[in-house]
C-alpha positions in Angstrom: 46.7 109.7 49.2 48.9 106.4 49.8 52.2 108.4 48.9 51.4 111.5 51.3 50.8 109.1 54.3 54.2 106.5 53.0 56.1 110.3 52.8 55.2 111.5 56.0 56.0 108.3 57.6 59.4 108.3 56.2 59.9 111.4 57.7 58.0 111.0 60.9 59.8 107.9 62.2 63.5 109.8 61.8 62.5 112.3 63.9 61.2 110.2 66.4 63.9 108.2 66.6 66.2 111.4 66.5 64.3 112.5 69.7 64.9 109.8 71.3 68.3 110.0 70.5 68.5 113.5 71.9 66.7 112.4 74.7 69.1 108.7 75.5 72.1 111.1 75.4 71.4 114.3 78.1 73.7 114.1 80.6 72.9 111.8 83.7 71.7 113.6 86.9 72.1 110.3 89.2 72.8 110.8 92.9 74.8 108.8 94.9 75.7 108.1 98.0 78.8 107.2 99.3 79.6 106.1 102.8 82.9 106.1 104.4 84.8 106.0 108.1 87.0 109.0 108.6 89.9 108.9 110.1 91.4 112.0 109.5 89.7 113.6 112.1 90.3 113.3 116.3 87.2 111.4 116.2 86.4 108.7 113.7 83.3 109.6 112.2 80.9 107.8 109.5 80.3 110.4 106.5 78.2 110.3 103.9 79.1 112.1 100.5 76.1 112.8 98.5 76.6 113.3 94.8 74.6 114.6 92.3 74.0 117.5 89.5 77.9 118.5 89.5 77.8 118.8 93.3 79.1 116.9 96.5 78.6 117.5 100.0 80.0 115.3 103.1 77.5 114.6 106.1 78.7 113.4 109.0 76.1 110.8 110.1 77.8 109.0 113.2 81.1 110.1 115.5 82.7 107.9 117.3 83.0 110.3 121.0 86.2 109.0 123.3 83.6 108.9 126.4 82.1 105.6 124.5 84.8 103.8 122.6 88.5 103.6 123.1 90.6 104.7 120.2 90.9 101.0 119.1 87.0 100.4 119.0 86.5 104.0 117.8 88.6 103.0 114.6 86.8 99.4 114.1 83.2 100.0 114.9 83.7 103.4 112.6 84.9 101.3 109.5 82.3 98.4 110.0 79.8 100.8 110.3 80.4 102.8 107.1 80.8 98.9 104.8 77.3 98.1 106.2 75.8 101.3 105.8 77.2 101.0 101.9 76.1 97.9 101.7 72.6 99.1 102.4 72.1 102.4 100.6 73.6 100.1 97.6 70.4 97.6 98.2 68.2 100.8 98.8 67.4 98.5 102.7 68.8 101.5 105.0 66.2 103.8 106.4 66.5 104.0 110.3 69.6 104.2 113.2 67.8 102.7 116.6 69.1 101.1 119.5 68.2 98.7 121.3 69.1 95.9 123.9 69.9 92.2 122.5 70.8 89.7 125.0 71.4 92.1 127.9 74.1 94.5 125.4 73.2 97.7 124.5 73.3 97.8 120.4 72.8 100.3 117.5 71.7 99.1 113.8 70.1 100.2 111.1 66.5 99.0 110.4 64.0 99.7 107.7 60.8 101.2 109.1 60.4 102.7 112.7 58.6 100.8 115.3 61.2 97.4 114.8 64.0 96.8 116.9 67.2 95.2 116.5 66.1 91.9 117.1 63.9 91.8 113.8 65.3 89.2 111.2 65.9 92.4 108.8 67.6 94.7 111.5 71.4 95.5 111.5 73.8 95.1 114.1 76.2 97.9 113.4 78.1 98.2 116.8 77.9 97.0 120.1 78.5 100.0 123.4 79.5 99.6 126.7 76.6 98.1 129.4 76.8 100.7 131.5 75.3 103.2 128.5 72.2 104.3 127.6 71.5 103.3 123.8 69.3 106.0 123.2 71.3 108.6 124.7 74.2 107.4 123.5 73.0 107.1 119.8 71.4 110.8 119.9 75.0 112.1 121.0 76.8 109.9 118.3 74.1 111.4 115.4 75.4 114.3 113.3 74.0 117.3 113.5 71.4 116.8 110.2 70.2 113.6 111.7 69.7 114.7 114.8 65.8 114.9 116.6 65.2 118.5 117.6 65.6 117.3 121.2 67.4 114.5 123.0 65.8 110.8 123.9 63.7 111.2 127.1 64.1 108.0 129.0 60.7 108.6 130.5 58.8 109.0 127.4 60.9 107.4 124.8 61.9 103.7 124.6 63.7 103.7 121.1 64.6 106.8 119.3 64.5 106.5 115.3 66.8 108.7 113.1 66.2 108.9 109.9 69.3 108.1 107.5 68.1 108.7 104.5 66.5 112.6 104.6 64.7 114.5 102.3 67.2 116.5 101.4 69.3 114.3 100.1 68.9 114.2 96.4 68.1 110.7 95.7 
């Protein structure tokens, strides 16, 4: 009875560990993101390009619009913004685009939940806008069309709109 049990373990554990084998060496389906500023464009815009499963596809998640930022501004605020997006997506920290006010200047960051505002110690400054503008409105404009709410900010309801950067569909 010993030898039937000492065969079948012999050939039991080779298989196993042939299994595993099979199953250490499929081939990755990882998604990534990968945030850049564009340039190549009229307007400098903040894309995403989501990888995954043999596929890519670019999403533009901010543009940089001429009635808000001269060319100059366009071309900094656009490249800051895409290194600290990176820079969050890479920590998994990035979930939200708000604005907000912090001492009197109308910002936008990136926050992780909805309901904080740029002034919370884990918030992200990502750009400062003129002080005549409306952050909210402002922002919803700026958005990409996949980010967007299905309507703009109301300044009579809304305080703070919240757009989700991270959506569902992204395969991640």
């Amino acid at each position: 009875m010993r030898n039937k049990s000492a065969c079948a373990t012999l050939w039991t554990v080779p298989m196993l560990a042939l299994g595993g084998v099979g199953v250490l060496t499929q081939p990755s389906t990882a998604s990534s993101v990968n945030v850049a500023c564009d340039i190549h464009t009229t307007t400098p815009m903040v894309i995403a390009t989501v990888s995954g499963e043999g596929l890519s596809e670019n999403v533009a998640i901010l543009n940089f619009l001429p009635q808000y930022f001269s060319s100059q501004e366009a071309l900094k605020n656009c490249k800051n913004t895409a290194n600290t997006l990176q820079s969050l997506y890479d920590q998994g920290n990035v979930k939200y685009l708000t604005s907000d006010k912090l001492d009197d200047r109308p910002v936008v960051c990136a926050v992780e939940r909805r309901g904080i505002g740029c002034d919370h110690y884990s918030a992200q400054v990502l750009f400062t806008l003129n002080q005549v503008t409306n952050p909210s409105q402002v922002l919803y404009d700026m958005l990409g069309k996949d980010f967007k709410q299905a309507s703009p900010p109301n300044s009579r309801t809304v305080s703070r709109i919240y757009s989700d950067i991270k959506p569902s569909w992204w395969p991640l």
